[in-house]
C-alpha positions as CSV (number, residue, x, y, z in Angstrom):
1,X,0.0,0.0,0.0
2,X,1.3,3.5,-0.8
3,X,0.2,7.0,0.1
4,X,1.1,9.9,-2.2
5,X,0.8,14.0,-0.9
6,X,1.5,17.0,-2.5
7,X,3.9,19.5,-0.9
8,X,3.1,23.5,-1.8
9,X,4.7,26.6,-0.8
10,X,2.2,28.4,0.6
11,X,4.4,31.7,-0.8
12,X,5.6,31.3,-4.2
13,X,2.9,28.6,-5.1
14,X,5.7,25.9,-6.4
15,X,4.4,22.1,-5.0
16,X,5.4,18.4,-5.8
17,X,3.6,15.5,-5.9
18,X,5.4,12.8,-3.8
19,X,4.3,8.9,-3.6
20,X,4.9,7.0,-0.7
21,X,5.0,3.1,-0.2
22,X,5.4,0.0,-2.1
23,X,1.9,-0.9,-3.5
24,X,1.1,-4.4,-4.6
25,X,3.6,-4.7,-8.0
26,X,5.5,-8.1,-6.6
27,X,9.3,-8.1,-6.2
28,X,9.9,-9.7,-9.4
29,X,8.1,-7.0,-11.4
30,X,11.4,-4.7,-10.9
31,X,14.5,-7.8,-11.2
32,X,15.0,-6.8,-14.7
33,X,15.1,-2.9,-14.0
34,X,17.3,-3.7,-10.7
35,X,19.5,-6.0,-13.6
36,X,19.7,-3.4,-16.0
37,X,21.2,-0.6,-13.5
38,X,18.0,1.5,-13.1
39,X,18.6,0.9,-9.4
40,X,22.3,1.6,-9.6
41,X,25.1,-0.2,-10.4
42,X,25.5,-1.5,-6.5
43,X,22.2,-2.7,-6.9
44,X,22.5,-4.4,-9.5
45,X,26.2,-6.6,-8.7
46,X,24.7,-7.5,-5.7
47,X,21.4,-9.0,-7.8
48,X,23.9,-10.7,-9.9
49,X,26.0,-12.1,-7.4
50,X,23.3,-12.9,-4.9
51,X,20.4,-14.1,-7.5
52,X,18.4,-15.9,-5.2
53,X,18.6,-12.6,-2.7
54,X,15.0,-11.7,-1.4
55,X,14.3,-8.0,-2.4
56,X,11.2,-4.9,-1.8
57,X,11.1,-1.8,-4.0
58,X,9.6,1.1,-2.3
59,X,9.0,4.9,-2.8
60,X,10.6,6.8,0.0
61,X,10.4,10.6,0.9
62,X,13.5,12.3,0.9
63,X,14.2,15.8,1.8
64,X,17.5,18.2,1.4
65,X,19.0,21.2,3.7
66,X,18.1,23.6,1.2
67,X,14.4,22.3,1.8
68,X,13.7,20.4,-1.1
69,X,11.7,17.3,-1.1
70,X,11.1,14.5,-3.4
71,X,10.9,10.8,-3.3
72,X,12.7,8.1,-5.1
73,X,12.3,4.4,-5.6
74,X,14.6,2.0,-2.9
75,X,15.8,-1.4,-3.6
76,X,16.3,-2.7,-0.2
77,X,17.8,-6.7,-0.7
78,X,17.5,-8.9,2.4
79,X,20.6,-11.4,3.1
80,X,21.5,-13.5,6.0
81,X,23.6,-10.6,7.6
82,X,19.8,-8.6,7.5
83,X,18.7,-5.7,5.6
84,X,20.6,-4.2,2.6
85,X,19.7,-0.8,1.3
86,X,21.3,0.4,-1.6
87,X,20.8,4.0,-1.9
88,X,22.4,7.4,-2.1
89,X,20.6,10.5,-3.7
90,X,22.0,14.1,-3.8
91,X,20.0,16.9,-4.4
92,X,19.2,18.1,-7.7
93,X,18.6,21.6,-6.5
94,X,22.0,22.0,-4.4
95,X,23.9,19.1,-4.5
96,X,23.8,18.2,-1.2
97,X,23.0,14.6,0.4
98,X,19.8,14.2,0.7
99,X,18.0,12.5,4.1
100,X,15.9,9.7,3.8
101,X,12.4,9.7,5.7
102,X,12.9,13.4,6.2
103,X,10.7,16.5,4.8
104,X,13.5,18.6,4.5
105,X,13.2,21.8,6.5
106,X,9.6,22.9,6.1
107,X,10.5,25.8,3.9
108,X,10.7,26.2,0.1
109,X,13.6,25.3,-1.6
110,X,12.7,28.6,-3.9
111,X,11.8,31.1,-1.8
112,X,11.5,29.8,2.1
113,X,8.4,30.1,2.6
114,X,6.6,27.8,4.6
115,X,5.7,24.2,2.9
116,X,2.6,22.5,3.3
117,X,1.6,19.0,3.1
118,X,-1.9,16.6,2.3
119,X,-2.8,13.8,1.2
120,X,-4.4,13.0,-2.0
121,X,-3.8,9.7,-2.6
122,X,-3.9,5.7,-1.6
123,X,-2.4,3.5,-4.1
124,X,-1.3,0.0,-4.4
């Protein structure tokens, strides 16, 4: 199940839809997109090298310093050493490294105004 919102600046008006979650699509619905890199290239040796490897793909907020927000999709493998995540996203907006599970700041990227958040979506 997934949840998306849309983040607006209640200033300058800019906003971002963001989704949430892992809905229903099973596992193997993503192998060949983790295979062919769209997951990264760590993601991807460690598919090839671990094959039988029990895997979720999820959509996780992230937010920046500079108070942009976004979400990306997360490969997270599972091994006998526990959870592996392979992820590392820098902001588009300022380069920084971005947080995971984080709204950024609560102000606009843009202009820093304040950034407010609802829901408007279940999906799976």
């Amino acid at each position: 199940m997934g949840v998306g919102y849309t983040v607006r600046c209640e200033s300058c008006g800019w906003s971002k839809d963001i989704l949430i979650g892992s809905g229903m699509l099973p596992p193997d619905h993503f192998r060949d997109d983790i295979l062919a890199g769209s997951f990264g290239r760590d993601a991807k040796e460690f598919l090839e090298n671990n094959p039988e490897a029990g895997y979720l793909v999820e959509q996780v907020p992230y937010g920046c310093k500079c108070g942009y927000v976004t979400s990306f999709s997360e490969v997270i493998f599972y091994s006998d050493n526990g959870k592996i995540r392979m992820v590392s996203h820098r902001c588009c907006h300022c380069g920084a490294k971005m947080r995971k599970n984080s709204w950024g700041s609560g102000s606009c990227w843009k202009c820093g105004g304040k950034l407010s958040m609802m829901e408007t979506l279940l999906w799976d």
